[in-house]
Each structure stands twice: as C-alpha cells, then as structure tokens.
N, C-alpha and C positions, 0 to 999 in steps of 0.2 A: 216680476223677476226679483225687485228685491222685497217683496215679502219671501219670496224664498230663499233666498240667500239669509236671513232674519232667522228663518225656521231653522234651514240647515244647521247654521252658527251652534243657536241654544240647542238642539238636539244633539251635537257635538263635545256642547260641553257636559248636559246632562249622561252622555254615553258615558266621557273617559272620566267621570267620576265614581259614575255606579257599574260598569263593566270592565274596564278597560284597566284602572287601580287596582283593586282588587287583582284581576288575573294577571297583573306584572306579578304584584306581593307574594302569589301561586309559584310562578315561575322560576322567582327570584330566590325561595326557600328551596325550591326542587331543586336548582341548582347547587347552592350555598349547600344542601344538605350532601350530595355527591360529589362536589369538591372536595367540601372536607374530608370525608370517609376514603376517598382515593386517596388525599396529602395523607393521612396518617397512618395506611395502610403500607404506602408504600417508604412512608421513613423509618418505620418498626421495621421492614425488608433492612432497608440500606442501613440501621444499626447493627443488623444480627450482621450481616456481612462484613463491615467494618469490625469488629471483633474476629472474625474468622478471619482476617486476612490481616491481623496484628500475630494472631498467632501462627498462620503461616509466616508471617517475617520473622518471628524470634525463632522457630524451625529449622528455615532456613541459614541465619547465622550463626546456630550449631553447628547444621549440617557442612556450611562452608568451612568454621574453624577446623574441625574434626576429618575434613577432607584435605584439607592446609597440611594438618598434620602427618595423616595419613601417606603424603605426598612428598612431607620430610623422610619420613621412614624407609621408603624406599633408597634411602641414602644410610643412611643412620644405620639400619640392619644389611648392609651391603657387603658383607667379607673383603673383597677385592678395596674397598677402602679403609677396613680396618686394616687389611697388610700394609698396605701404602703405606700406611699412617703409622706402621709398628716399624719401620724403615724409616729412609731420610727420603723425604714426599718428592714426587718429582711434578716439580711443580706444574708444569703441561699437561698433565695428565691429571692434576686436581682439577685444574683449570677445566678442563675441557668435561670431564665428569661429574664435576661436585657442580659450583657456581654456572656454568655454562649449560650442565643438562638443564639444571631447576629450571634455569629461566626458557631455555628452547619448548623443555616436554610440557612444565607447567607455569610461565611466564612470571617465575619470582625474580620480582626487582634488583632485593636486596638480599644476598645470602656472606653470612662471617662463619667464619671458623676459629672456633677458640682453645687452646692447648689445656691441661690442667692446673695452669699458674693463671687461667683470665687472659692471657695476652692471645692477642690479634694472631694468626699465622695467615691468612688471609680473607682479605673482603673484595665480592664482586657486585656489581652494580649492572645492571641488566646483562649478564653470561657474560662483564669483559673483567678480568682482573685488575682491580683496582692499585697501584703502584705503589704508593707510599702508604697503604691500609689506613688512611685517614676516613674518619668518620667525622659529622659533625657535633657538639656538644648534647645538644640532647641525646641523640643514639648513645650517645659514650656513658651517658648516666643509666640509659636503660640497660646495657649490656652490665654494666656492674649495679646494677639492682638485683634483688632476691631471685625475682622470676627468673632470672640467667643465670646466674650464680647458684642457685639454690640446686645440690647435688644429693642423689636419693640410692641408698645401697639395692631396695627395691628394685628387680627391672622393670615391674611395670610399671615402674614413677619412675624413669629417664628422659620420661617424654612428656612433654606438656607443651600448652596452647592456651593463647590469650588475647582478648583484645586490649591494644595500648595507644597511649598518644605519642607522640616524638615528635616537640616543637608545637608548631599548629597540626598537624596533621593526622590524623590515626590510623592507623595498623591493623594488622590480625599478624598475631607473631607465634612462631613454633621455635620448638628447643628439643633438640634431640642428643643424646650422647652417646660417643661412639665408644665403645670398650676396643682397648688394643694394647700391645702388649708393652708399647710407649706410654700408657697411662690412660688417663679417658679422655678425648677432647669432646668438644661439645659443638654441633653446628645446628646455629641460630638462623630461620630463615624468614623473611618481611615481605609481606605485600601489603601495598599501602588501598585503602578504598579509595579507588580512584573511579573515573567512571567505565573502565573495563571489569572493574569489579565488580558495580552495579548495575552493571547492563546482565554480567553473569549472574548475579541475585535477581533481579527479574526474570531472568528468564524459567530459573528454578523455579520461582515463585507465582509464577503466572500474573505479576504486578506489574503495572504501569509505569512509567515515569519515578521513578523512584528517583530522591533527592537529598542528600548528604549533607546538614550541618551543624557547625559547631556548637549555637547556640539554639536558643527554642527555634521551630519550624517555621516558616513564613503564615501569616493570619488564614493564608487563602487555602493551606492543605489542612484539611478536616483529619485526617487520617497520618497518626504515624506514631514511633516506635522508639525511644528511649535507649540506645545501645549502653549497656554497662559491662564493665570489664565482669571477670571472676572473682577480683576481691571485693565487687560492687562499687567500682570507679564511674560515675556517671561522664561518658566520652564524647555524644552529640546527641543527634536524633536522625531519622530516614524517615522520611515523610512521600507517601506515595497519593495519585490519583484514586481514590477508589471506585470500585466496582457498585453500580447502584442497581441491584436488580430490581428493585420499588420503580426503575424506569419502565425496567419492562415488563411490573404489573399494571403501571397505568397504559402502558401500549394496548396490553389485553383487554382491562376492562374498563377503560377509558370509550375506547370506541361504544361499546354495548351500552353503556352508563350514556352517555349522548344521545344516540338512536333512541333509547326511550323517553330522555327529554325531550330531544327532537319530535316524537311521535305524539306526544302530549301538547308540544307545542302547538305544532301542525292543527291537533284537531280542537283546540281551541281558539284557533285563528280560523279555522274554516268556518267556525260556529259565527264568531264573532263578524265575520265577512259576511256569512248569508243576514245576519239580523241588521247588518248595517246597508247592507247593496239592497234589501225588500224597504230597506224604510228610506233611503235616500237613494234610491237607483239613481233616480236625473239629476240631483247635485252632482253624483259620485261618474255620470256620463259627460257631464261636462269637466269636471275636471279634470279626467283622463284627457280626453278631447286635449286640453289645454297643454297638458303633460306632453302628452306625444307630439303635440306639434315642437315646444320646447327641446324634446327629445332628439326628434330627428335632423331639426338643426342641428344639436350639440353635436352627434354621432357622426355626422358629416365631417367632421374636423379633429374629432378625440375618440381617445382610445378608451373601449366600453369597462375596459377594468379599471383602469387607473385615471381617468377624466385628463390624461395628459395629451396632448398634441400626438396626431397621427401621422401617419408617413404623407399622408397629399398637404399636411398642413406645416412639417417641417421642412418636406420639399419649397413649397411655397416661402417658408423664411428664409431659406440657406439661399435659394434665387435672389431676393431683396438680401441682407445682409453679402452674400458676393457683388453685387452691383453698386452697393453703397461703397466695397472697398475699392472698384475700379476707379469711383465720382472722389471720394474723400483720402486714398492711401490709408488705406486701412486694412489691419489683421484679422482674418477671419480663424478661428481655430476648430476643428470639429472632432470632437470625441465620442468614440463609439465603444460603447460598451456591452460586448456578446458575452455573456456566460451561461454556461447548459445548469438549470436548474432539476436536472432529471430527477437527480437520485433523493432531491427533497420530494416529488412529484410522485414515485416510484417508493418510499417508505410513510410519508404522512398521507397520501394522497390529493388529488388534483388541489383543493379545497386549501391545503396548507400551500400550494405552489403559489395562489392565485393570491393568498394574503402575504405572502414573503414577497411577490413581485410588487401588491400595493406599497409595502413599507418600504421596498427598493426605490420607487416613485417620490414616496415621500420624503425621501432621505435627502436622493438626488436635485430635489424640488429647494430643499431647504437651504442648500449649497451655491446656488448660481443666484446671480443677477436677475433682475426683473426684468433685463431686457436679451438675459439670456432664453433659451428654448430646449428645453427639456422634453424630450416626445419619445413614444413607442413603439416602435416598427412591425411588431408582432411579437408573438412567442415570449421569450426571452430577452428581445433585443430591444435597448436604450439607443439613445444618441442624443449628443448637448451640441448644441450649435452658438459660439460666441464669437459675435459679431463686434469688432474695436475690441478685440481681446488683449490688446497691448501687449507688453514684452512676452518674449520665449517663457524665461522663467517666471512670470502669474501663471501660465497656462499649465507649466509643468506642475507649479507649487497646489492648485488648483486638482490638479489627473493625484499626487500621491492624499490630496485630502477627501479626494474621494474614493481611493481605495483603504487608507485607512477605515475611513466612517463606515463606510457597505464591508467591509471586512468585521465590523464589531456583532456580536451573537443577535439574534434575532428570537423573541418569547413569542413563539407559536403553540399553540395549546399545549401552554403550559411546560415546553420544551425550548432550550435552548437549542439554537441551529443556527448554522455558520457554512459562510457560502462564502467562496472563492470569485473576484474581481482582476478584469483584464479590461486594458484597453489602449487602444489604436488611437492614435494622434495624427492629424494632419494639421498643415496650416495653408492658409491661402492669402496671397497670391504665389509663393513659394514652391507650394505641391500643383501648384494650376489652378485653374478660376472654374473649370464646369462641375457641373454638383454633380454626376454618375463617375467623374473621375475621383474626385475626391474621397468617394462615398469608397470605390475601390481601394485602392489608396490606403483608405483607414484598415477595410479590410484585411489586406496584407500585414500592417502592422499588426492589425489585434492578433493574427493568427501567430506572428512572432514573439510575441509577450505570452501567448499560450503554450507554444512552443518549447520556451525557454523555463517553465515552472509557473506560469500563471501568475496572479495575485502581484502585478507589478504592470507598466505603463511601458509604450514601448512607441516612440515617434518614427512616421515616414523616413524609409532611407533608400538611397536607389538599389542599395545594393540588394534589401530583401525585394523587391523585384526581381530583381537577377537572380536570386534565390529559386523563385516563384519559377519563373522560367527553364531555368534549371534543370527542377524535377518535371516540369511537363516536358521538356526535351527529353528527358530519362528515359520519362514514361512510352513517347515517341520513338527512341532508340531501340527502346525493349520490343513494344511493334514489330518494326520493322525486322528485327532478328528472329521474332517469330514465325518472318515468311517463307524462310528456309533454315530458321533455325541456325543461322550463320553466328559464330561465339560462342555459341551455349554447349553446353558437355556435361553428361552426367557422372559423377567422380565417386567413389565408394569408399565407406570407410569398413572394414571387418568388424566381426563379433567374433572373441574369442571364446574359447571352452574352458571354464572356471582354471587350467592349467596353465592359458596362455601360450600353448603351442598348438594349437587346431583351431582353423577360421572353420565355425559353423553357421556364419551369416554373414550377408552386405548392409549396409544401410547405405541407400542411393541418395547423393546430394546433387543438387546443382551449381554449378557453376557459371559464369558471365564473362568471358572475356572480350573487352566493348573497342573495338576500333582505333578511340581516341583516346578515352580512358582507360587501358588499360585492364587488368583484372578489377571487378565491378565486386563488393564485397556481396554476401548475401543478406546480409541485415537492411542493407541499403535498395538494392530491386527488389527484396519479397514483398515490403512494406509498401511498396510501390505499383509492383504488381497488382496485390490483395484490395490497394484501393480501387485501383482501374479496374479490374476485374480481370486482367489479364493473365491473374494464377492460374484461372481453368484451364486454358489449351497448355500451360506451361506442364499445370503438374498430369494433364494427359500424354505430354509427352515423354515427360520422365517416367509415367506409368510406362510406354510402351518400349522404353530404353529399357527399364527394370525387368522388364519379360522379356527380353531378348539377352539379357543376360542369367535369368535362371534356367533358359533353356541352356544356355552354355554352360553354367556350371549346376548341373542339377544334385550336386552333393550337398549342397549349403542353401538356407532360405535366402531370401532378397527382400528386405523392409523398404516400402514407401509411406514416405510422409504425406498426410492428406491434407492439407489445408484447413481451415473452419469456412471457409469462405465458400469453396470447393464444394466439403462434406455436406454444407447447407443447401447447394443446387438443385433446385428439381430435377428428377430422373438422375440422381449420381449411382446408386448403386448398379441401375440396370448398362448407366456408361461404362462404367468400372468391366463388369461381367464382359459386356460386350469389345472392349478391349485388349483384354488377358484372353478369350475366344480368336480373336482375330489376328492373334500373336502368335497361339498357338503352344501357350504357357498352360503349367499346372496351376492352378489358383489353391493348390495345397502348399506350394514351395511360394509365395507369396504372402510376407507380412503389409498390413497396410498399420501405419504407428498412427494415433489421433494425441491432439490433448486436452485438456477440459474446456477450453478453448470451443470445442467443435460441442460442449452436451449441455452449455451453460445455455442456451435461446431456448432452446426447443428440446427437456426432455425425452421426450413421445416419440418425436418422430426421430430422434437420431439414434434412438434404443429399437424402433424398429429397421431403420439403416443395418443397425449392427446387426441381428439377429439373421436378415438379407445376407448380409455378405459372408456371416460365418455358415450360412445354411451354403452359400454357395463353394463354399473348400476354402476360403481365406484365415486366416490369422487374421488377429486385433491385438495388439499393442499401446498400449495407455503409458503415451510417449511424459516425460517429465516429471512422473510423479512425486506427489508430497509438496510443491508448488502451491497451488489451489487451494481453498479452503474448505473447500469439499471433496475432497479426491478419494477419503475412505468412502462418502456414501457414493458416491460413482462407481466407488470400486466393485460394492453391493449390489448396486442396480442394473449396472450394464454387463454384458456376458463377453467379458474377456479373455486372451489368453494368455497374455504377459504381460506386467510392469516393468519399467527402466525406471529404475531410480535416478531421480535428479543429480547433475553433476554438483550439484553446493553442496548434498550429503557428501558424498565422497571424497570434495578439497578438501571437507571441514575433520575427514577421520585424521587421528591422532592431533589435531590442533583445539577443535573444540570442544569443551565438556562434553560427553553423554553422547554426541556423532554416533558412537563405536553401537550403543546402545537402541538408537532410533535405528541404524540401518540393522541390526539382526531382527528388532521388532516386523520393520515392510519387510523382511523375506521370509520370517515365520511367518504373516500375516499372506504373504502370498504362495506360501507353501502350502497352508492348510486349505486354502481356497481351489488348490490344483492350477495355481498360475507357476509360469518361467518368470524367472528375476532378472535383468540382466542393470549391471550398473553402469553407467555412464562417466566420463569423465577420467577416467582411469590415469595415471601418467606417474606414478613410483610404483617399487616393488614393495614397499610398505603397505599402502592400499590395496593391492592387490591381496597381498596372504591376508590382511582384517578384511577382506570381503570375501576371499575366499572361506574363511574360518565362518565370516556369519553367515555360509551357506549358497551364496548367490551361485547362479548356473551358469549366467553367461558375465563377458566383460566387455568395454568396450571405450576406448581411449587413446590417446597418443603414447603409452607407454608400448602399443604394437603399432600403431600404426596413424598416421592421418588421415583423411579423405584423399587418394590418390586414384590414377584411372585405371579404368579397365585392365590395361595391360601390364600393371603390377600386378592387381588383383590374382591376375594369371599365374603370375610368380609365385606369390604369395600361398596359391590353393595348391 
C-alpha cells in the first residue's frame, strides 16, 4: 500500500508537469485570445454608437428649439392678437390667449410681452398673470440684451431662437414680433430645461437617462454633449446612458466563442482522463471511494450548490437557538430572504443563475456572525437565523446591510447584473417560539416588502396577517357568490360610431357588489380571481350573460374579455363554442377582446386558439394595444379583426408631443391590414374630432357613456 501510494505520488507530479502545464498554457491562450477579440470587437460597436447618439442629441435640440419657435408663431402670426394689440388690450383676454394658451397648449413657463419702447406690458409665469411684471435681475438683463432687443425690417428675421443662461439655470428662449398698427411689440417666450424637458428630449431621442449640468458631466457618463448657444456660449452639458450594442454582440457570439472552448476543453480532459484512469485506476478508485464517503456526509446537511446549510440543518439550528432563548432570555431574529431569479435564469441561462446564487451565498456568508447560520432552502431561497441577535435595531441595521450589498451589480460573464432583494423579518420570542410558525410569519412579511416595491426589508406585523386573511376571505366570498351568482351583474359600456351618436357595440364588464363590502372594485376581485382560478366559471358566466344579450339586441356586436388565464385552459376554445351554441347566440354578433397578456407563454397554440374561434364565426379584438412591447409583431402574427387603442394614447392627444401623430400611425397601420380601430378612453369632444380626423371607426369612453346595465343600454339602442 504504500509503495503505491509512492508510485501514485511521483506519477502525479511527472503528469502535471509534462501534460497537465502545457495543456492549461493551450487553454489559457484559447481563451485570452477570444476574450480579447470579443472586448475589442465589441468596444469599436459601442464607439460608433456613442457618436451616433451625440449626434442624435445635437438633432434633437434643433429640432426642440425650432419647435419652441414654431410654437411662438402660432401667436406672433395670429391676427386676432395683432387687433387687440392695435386697440387698448383687454387685458383678460391677453391673459387667457397669449400667456395662458402657451403654457395650457405647450406648457411654457415663462412668457413677456414687450411694447416698442422695451417696456414690460405683461409677464406670465406658468398661464397666471404676473401682477406687478416683475422679473428677477438676470431675466431683466436678458430681455434688454441684443437677442431681445435686436429688431429686423426683414420678416423673415422677426423671429429668432436661442439657447440662454438666466442666473444658474438655462433656457431655450424664442422672440417673436408682432406687427400691429400700434407699432410692433415683441413676445418673448421661456422654457427652462428642466426635467420635463428632458424626459421630452429623450423621448425624441430614444436616450436614456439623460442628465443636465452646469459644469463638465459626472466621471461615470462616458457619453455626452456640450450645449452651446448660437453665438457659441458654452451653457452646460447633457450627459446620457448610452446604448452598448458591443453588449449584444458579445450576447451573440460569446455563447458560440465558449462552446468551442468548452468542446476543446471537454476533449482534452477526456483524453487526459483516460491516460490517467489506465495508469492509476486503483489509486484513482480509492480516492473516489474516499470522496464519496466525505461527500455524502457533507450533502446530508448542505446545499449541493453553495456548500451552505440546508433546510434539515437550519431546521436543526433555529430548534437549539429557539430553546436557548427560552433557557437564557434571548432574541432570536430570522431572516428570510425570497427573491425570483428567473429572468437572470431565462436571459444568461441556468449556468449564470447557479453562479449569481453562489456569489449571493458568498456575500451573505461574509455579513453574519460565525455563530450566525446562513443556509438554503432551495431554489432561490436564503434564510439567516440569529440567535442572541440583541437589539431590534442591529437586526434592522444588519436586513438594510444586506440589501444594500446583494443589491450591488454582480460580473457574470463578463456582464454586469443586478438583482433585486426582499426580506421578511421575524423575531422570537415576540413572533412565538415554534419554527413552522415563525418560518410563516417571515413568509408574510417577505411577501409585504414584495408587495410594496421590493428591494427593502419589511418586519412581522399582525396587521399583514390580517391582510393575508383578508384576501383569502375575498377569495372565499367570491366562492361562495359563484353558487348562485348572488352580487355579481354584467354592466355594459357602448361603442360608438366615429360620430358618436350610434351604439354599434357593448363591451360587457363585471361587476361585484359584496354583502358587506359593498361595491367590490374590479381591479381588486380579477386579480384575485385570476389567482385562484376562479376566473374560469366567472368569465363563463359573463360569456353566457353576453349571449343573452346579443340575442336581444341583435343590431350591435357584444365584446367579451377573455382572461390570459382562461385563454390558456385546455379545451377553451371548444368551451367557448359550446356555450354561445347552448345560448343560442350568433357567434358572428360576438367580439371576444384578448391582450398580449394571453400570446406572450405560448405562441403556437394561442395562434391556433385564434384561428379556432375566427374559423368558428367570432371576432378577435386585441384589446389595449401599443402597451406591449410587441404588439406590432403580434399584430403580424396573429389573425385579428380589430385593435383598441390604448386609453394613455388618447389622454395623452393634444397634451403630449407627437400623441396626435402615434395614433394616426396604429389606425393607418390598422387600416391597411383590413382591421376596425376603435379608441378607448374617450371622455372630451376635443379627442374625439383628433380621432375622428385620424380616422378611427369606432369610440369608446365616458364622453357617451360608462359601464351601466342592461336596461340603460336599452335606452340607449
């Protein structure tokens, strides 16, 4: 035995000198050499882009000045203010037209009005008329500087535009002058960059984070852009996030670039295996031997990823440390920390989960006491168990130092990634002394700190119990309502016809009205429902409410909302059919509305769903659109028969830039496809004619009508 053990040794060391060296040295250039070619392929990427999207930002603050301007003009070339103006002004009506539109139509701060002598006749400060036309001193130096002052017989130089400072702060300033038969006055209008201005610059610009300052940009933004006036006044800088498409060439050929290491790897470790297992099998059978025994101890009590304490082995501490605090008065604290790792799990794949969860071990490892217990329950799931945890606040100081740390970015091949941190606090003897209650307990909490935005710490309270119970009682209520249907009513809101006086459609909603609570909202039971599963009979019932009322009104369609939950049930389509049959309903006078919601799991088969139910006489409605971040190629893929546009398009017409412009785009885009439009949300006559005008066919809002019942409806047809 030990002459063999002698042999093995020197045979050992002769290997990793003469095999074993060398083929790291192999390995280590094969890699070094396709690191490097990736790094510098992909930072020549993220240079060219970094120039493309400097000059997208100086484009853009053309394009905003020039739109500034633009914006004045509509004032400035306005007749009806040139008479005022050639009259004695009546001041209410400058008010409400001049200073008041700017700031309602296009949200300018600051707008003055100046006579042909320079003097003030009025200054408004966001649409209210400012009293004694005070300005502060800088303004007052800018208005009698050239740029204001400076008059041009020219009309196409009446009008000018600039970027300026005033004070600390800087501007985009317009000048326009008004010809009248009082002489010319001039109105000067201000908006300062604030961050509604760069949130409107981004969005132009399709940039990130965009960030305003006076002086050079912070060390940390690589990217940004020098603002100078027209006379070449250098003003601050705008410093943005940029765009790294070099990420997602190493996405692409990172993988493949690996795989062939890996496969080279692989077969010179197979090589190297067989020439070491033929020359030392029975060393190499004993030390396994040895291994596994070592092994399966270990495994008994830790967790195979992270070597940390497993759930029979924290079980086992949190037992002793609770009985220690019965014997000594002592605090026990127990920290549980759930977070879903998916969508790292789901983009780098498993392999990146399994190394973000070891460095989460580590992290957490590095943070507690040695007589703390750090262990893994499965999955995703931590728990710290501190036993003589002493005061409330160490415990607390301890939960936000561990969400800072695990909140800090994580280099997983070669990618920064950042994970969100939650967790559940209990304490003992306070929360109770047995470990499944306690374990509960946390549970609640952590779900509360999830709850409420994640990424924060959230201690036992009776009341989130009460909470807990709560919605299972809800859920229970809902039940039981389902067994005759007792509270529940299907309530209809109309679709009008682009004129707004002809309903040519219902959309059936439901409603809740709950015994003790009163009207139950729907926000509140769907979410509720959709967990339990208790949408299904719900929204088969509203199915067969909705078929009983397009039998009654068979002039107008009748749109049901399908659930994702629902849509996803085995056998729905052939339920559906055999429902609308058993009713005794057209399944042509029958919209069913989905929304991306129901195409995002399963492609396939909800594109064969649809194809089903329009082969069976139904409409399809692709309820919400422009939500999604797919919803064009949905649009493409699946065989629908109308979009609703989103109701945030429609608040946002005549308030947000470009609104007017995105919704004529989805209705030409669903006009050329052979879809109905109908918009959502409707509720002034202003919206209504800008949807009318960009074409839409149908409407549908509280500017007709709300969700009321049936026997309105009746009125109403």
């Amino acid at each position: 035995m030990i002459n063999s053990i002698k042999l093995s040794a020197g045979f050992r060391r002769t290997f990793v000198r003469e095999v074993i060296l060398p083929l790291l040295a192999i390995l280590l250039l094969t890699f070094a050499g396709a690191g490097v070619g990736l790094y510098w392929g992909s930072a020549v990427t993220n240079s060219g882009a970094r120039e493309q999207q400097q000059r997208m930002i100086e484009a853009s603050f053309t394009q905003s000045l020039n739109e500034h301007l633009r914006q004045l003009r509509s004032l400035t070339r306005w007749t009806p203010l040139a008479e005022q103006l050639s009259a004695t002004p009546d001041r209410e009506w400058l008010d409400r037209n001049t200073g008041g539109w700017l700031y309602e139509m296009f949200r300018h701060p600051l707008v003055v009005l100046l006579d042909d002598s320079d003097r003030r006749v009025a200054v408004w400060r966001n649409g209210q008329s400012v009293a004694d036309r005070h300005v502060d001193p800088a303004l007052e130096r800018l208005l009698q500087g050239p740029l204001v002052r400076r008059r041009a017989e020219a009309a196409d130089a009446r009008e000018r535009a600039d970027f300026v400072r005033i004070g600390q702060r800087v501007a985009a300033l317009a000048v326009g002058e008004i010809a009248s038969a009082a002489g010319r006055w001039r109105l000067v209008s201000i908006t300062f960059l604030d961050d509604g201005y760069l949130r409107s610059l981004s969005e132009r610009s399709q940039l990130r984070q965009l960030l305003f300052s006076a002086d050079a940009p912070p060390s940390d933004r690589q990217s940004w852009y020098a603002l100078t006036s027209r006379q070449g006044d250098r003003l601050g800088y705008v410093s943005w996030d940029a765009d790294k498409p070099g990420g997602q060439m190493l996405h692409t050929l990172g993988p493949f670039t690996l795989l062939s290491v890996a496969l080279i790897t692989l077969l010179c470790l197979f090589m190297v295996r067989r020439i070491w297992t033929s020359s030392l099998s029975l060393s190499q059978s004993l030390l396994k031997l040895e291994a596994s025994e070592a092994q399966a101890q270990h495994l008994a009590f830790h967790d195979v990823l992270t070597g940390l304490p497993n759930r029979a082995l924290v079980d086992d501490r949190l037992t002793q440390a609770l009985a220690a605090a019965v014997r000594h008065d002592q605090r026990v604290a127990l920290l549980l920390d759930l977070d879903r790792f998916k969508n790292i799990n789901d983009t780098y794949g498993h392999h990146a989960g399994d190394a973000l969860i070891i460095e989460v071990a580590r992290r957490l490892s590095e943070m507690v006491r040695a007589s703390d217990t750090v262990g893994r329950l499965g999955g995703d799931e931590f728990i710290i168990v501190l036993p003589d945890a002493g005061t409330l606040d160490a415990v607390q100081a301890l939960a936000k130092r561990i969400i800072s740390r695990l909140s800090e970015p994580y280099l997983l091949a070669e990618n920064e990634l950042w994970v969100g941190v939650s967790i559940g606090l209990t304490l003992a003897p306070a929360d109770g002394l047995d470990r499944q209650e306690l374990m509960r307990k946390a549970d609640i909490a952590l779900y509360e700190a999830k709850n409420n935005g994640r990424g924060q710490y959230r201690q036992f309270e009776q009341a989130m119990d009460e909470s807990l119970r709560s919605r299972q009682q809800m859920a229970a209520d809902l039940r039981q309502a389902l067994v005759n249907f007792a509270g529940l009513a299907v309530w209809y809101q109309p679709l009008m016809e682009i004129s707004g006086q002809r309903v040519v459609g219902l959309e059936a909603l439901l409603r809740w009205q709950h015994p003790v609570r009163g009207s139950v909202s729907p926000a509140d039971f769907i979410a509720i429902a959709e967990e339990t599963g208790l949408i299904i009979p719900l929204g088969e019932w509203v199915l067969r409410e909705a078929c009983r009322t397009a039998i009654a009104l068979p002039q107008v369609i009748v749109a049901v909302n399908v659930s994702p939950v629902q849509f996803r049930t085995a056998g729905v389509v052939d339920r559906i059919i055999e429902i609308v049959q058993q009713e005794g309903a057209d399944p042509q006078r029958m919209e069913l509305e989905i929304t991306e919601g129901v195409l995002i799991e399963d492609e396939h088969a909800a594109r064969d769903s649809i194809v089903a139910l329009r082969a069976a006489g139904f409409r399809i409605a692709l309820d919400d659109f422009g939500t999604g971040y797919s919803s064009l190629n949905y649009l493409s893929s699946f065989p629908v028969d109308k979009i609703k546009i989103d109701r945030s398009f429609t608040q946002s017409l005549g308030v947000a830039q470009n609104s007017a412009a995105i919704v004529e785009s989805v209705v030409r885009l669903g006009h050329a496809m052979g879809l109905t439009v109908t918009a959502e949300g409707v509720e002034t006559e202003c919206q209504k004619n800008a949807l009318a005008d960009a074409g839409c066919n149908q409407l549908q809002g509280y500017l007709f009508s709300q969700a009321v019942p049936l026997s309105e409806i009746l009125k109403m047809v």
